[in-house]
N, C-alpha and C positions, 0 to 999 in steps of 0.2 A: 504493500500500500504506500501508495507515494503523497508526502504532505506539501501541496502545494501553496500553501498562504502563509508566503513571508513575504516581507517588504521587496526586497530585490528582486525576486521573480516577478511582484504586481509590476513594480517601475519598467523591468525587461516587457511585459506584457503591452502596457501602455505604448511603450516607445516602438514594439513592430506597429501595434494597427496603427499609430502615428506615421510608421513610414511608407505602411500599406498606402493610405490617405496619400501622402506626399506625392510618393512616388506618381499615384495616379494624377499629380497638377502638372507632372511634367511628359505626360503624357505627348505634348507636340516638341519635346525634342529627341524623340526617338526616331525619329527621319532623318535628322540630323546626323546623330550620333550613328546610325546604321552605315551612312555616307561614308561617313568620314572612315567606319573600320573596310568598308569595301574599298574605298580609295586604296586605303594601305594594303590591304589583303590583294586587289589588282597591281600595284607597282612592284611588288613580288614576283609574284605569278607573271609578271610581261618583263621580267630584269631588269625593272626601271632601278627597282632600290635591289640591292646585291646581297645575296646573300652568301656566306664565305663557306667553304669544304674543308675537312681538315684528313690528313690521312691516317685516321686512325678511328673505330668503330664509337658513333656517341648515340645515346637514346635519350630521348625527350620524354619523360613522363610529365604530362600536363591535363587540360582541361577545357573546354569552351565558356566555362562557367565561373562567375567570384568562389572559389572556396568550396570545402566539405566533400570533394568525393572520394578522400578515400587514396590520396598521393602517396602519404607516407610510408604505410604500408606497404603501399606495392615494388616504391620504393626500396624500403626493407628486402624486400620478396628479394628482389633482384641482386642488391648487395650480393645478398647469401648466397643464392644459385652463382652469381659469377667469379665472388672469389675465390670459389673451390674449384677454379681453372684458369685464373687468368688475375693480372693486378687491375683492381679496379678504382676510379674514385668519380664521386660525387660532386658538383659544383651546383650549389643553389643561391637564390640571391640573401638570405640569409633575412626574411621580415621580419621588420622594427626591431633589427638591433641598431646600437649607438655606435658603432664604428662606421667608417666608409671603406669601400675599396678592395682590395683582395685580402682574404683571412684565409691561414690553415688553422683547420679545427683541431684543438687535443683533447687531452683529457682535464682536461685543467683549467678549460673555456668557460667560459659562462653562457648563462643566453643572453646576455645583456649585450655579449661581444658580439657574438656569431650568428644568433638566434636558436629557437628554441628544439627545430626539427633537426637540423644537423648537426649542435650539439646528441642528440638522441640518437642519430646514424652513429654519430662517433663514438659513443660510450658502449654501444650495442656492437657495433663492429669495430674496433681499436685495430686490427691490421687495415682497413680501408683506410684512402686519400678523402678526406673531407674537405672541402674549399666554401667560402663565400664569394662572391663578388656579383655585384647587381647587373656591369657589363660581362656580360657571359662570354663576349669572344677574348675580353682582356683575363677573364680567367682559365680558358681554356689553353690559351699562351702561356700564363703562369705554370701551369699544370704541364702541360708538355717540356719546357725547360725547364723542369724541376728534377731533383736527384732520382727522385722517386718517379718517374714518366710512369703512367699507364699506360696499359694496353686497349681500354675502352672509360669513355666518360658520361656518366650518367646526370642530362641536364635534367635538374628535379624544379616544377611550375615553368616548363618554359616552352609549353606549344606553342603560345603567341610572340616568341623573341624568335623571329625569322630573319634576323642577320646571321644566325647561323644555321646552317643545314643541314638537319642531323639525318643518318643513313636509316633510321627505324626512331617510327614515332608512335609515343602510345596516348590513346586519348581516351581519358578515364568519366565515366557518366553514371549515377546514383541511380539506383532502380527505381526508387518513389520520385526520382525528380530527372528526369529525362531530356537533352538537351531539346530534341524534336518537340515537347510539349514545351517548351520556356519561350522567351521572348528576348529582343534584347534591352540594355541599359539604356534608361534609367529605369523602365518597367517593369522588364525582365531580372535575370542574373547572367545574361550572357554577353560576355567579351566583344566577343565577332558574331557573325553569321552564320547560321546553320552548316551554311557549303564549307566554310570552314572545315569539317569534318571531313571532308575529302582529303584533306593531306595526311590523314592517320594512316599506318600502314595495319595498326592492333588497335579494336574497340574493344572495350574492355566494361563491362558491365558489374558495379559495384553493388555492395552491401542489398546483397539480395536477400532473400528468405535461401534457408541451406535446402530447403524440400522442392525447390521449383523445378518447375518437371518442362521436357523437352516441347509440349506444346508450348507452355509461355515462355518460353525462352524462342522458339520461333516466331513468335507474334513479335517478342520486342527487337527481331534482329529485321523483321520485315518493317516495322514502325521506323526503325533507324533510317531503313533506305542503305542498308552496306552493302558495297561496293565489289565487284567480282574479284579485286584486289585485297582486300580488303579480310581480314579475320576477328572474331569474334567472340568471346571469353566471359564469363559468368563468373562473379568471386560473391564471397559471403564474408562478414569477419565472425575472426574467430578467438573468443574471448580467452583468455590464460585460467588454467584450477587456480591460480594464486594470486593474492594480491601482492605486494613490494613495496621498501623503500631502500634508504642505503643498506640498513644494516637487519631489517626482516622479512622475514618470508610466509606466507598464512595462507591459510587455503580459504580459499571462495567464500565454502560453505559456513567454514566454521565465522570467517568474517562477517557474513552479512546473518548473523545469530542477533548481533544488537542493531540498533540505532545506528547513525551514520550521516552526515553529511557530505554532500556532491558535488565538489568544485572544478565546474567547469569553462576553459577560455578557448574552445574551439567552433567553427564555423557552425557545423551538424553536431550537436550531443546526444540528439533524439534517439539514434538506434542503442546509445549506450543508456540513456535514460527507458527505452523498453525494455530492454533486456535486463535490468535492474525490477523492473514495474513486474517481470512474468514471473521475477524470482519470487514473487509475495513477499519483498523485506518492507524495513520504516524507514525513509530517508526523506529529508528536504533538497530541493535542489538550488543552489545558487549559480546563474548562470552571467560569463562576461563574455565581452566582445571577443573573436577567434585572438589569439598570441598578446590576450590584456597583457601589461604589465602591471602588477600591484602595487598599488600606493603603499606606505608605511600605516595608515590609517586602515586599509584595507585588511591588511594582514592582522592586526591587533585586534579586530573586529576578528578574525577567522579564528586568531587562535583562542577566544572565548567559547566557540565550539567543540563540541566531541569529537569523536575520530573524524576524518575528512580523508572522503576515497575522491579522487582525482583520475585525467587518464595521462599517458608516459608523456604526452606535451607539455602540459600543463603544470607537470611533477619538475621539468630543467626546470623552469622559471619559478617556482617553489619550492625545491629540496635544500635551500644555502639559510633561508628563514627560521632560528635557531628558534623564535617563539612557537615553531610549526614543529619541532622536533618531535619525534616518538608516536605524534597522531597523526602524520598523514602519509597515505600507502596511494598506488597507484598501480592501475590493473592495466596489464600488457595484452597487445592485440597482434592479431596478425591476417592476412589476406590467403584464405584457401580456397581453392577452384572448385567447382562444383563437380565440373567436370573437364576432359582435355586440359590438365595440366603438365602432362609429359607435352604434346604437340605447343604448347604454350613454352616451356622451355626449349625445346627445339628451335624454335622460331630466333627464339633470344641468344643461345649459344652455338647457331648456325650462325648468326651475323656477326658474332662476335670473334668469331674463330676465323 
């Protein structure tokens, strides 16, 4: 049973249909705005504006969408499957951290430096190249004259940065929220244009139901409109037996036995808030903007609460808050295929090779 009437979730409540309302005043600049990503999506597409080749294998995991489908993860997926063949590293542009410019990630980073997700590739995979940098090609430079070169570079949110051109591109889409059913900005959540989707080489269909069966998985690969080129991929996430933090480890069940509070700062929290909902525990949810940073006020407020289950983004930019010590754990996910996940690595360790 989930308690939802506390102050912060009323305030989060107000401020969507507020933006619901908004969004709909700006309704007549969405012609505009459509324009303008077509322009750029044709000077592309016609070699006006150039986009650069590099000789060595890079894959684009991205999205047509602001936020929530599910990058990370797959992200993750990929680390794992490629370093157990080949040196691999990661270049993301590192959101809302305070630095500029090219970072290598360690152990010893913050998210304040590097940001929140690639600190988390890093600590998760410590033999992977971890980079920031917002210009993707001046870190891809970095990376290549580095001690350590790769053998393949994984750009993490960067379908829409077409000054570079990567040799396989995956473009990642939420099952409840489709890019074909959305619209674009400011109405919508979407970037570019539909046709957009054409330069994917892998559609990748996220955070499904794990029981979806081969009729509606053809219905949503014919709603897509995909492409004779084009393949196609169903993931589910997949929650950990355990919860975490630095220095403990507990299992699910036994954790969600009391009370609990739910802090969450990412785009979609929704499937982790259902999957919380079907367990039948008692939690409040407090929910911030995707990669919040916590004020000092903030946190003095959290830590007046009981335990506080968080998810692994959320936990870099809160595990260093010595008044959060001991009560806050944070539960690990991961991306499993429903089905065709051998031919789904094939695909990936055929181009990389």
């Amino acid at each position: 049973m989930k308690i939802q009437l506390n102050l912060n979730q009323l305030q989060g409540f107000r401020t969507f249909v507020g933006m619901k309302w908004l969004r709909k005043l700006f309704f007549p600049l969405v012609p505009i705005y459509y324009l303008g990503a077509l322009i750029n999506k044709k000077l592309f597409d016609w070699n006006i504006r150039k986009s650069k080749t590099y000789d060595l294998p890079i894959i684009t995991v991205g999205n047509l969408s602001v936020g929530g489908t599910g990058k990370s993860p797959m992200v993750a997926y990929l680390i794992d499957l490629l370093q157990k063949e080949i040196k691999v590293a990661v270049l993301s542009r590192g959101y809302k951290r305070k630095t500029k410019g090219f970072q290598l990630v360690t152990k010893n980073s913050t998210a304040l430096e590097v940001g929140d997700e690639p600190l988390q590739f890093k600590l998760n995979f410590p033999k992977a190249t971890i980079a920031v940098d917002a210009e993707r090609r001046n870190g891809i430079e970095k990376l290549i004259k580095s001690s350590e070169k790769p053998n393949a570079i994984i750009l993490d949110d960067a379908f829409q940065h077409r000054k570079v051109k990567a040799g396989l591109q995956l473009l990642l889409t939420s099952y409840d929220d489709l890019y074909v059913n959305d619209c674009m900005l400011p109405i919508g959540n979407l970037r570019e244009p539909k046709s957009g989707s054409e330069r994917a080489n892998v559609i990748i269909v996220t955070k499904c139901p794990e029981a979806l069966n081969i009729d509606q998985r053809i219905k949503i690969s014919t709603s897509l409109k995909v492409k004779s080129y084009q393949n196609v991929f169903f993931t589910y996430i997949e929650y950990d037996s355990v919860v975490k933090n630095k220095t403990q480890s507990i299992s699910v069940d036994e954790y969600l036995k009391d009370k609990f509070t739910l802090v969450t700062g990412i785009a979609n929290p929704k499937p982790l808030v259902d999957y919380l909902t079907l367990k039948q525990v008692h939690f409040k949810h407090l929910s911030f903007q995707d990669h919040h940073n916590f004020s000092k006020n903030q946190i003095e407020k959290l830590s007046k609460e009981g335990r506080i289950l968080t998810t692994e983004k959320d936990f870099m930019r809160l595990k260093n808050f010595s008044l959060l010590k001991g009560k806050l754990f944070y539960i690990p996910i991961k991306s499993s295929f429903i089905e065709d996940r051998r031919q789904f690595e094939e695909i990936i360790l055929n181009y990389c090779k």
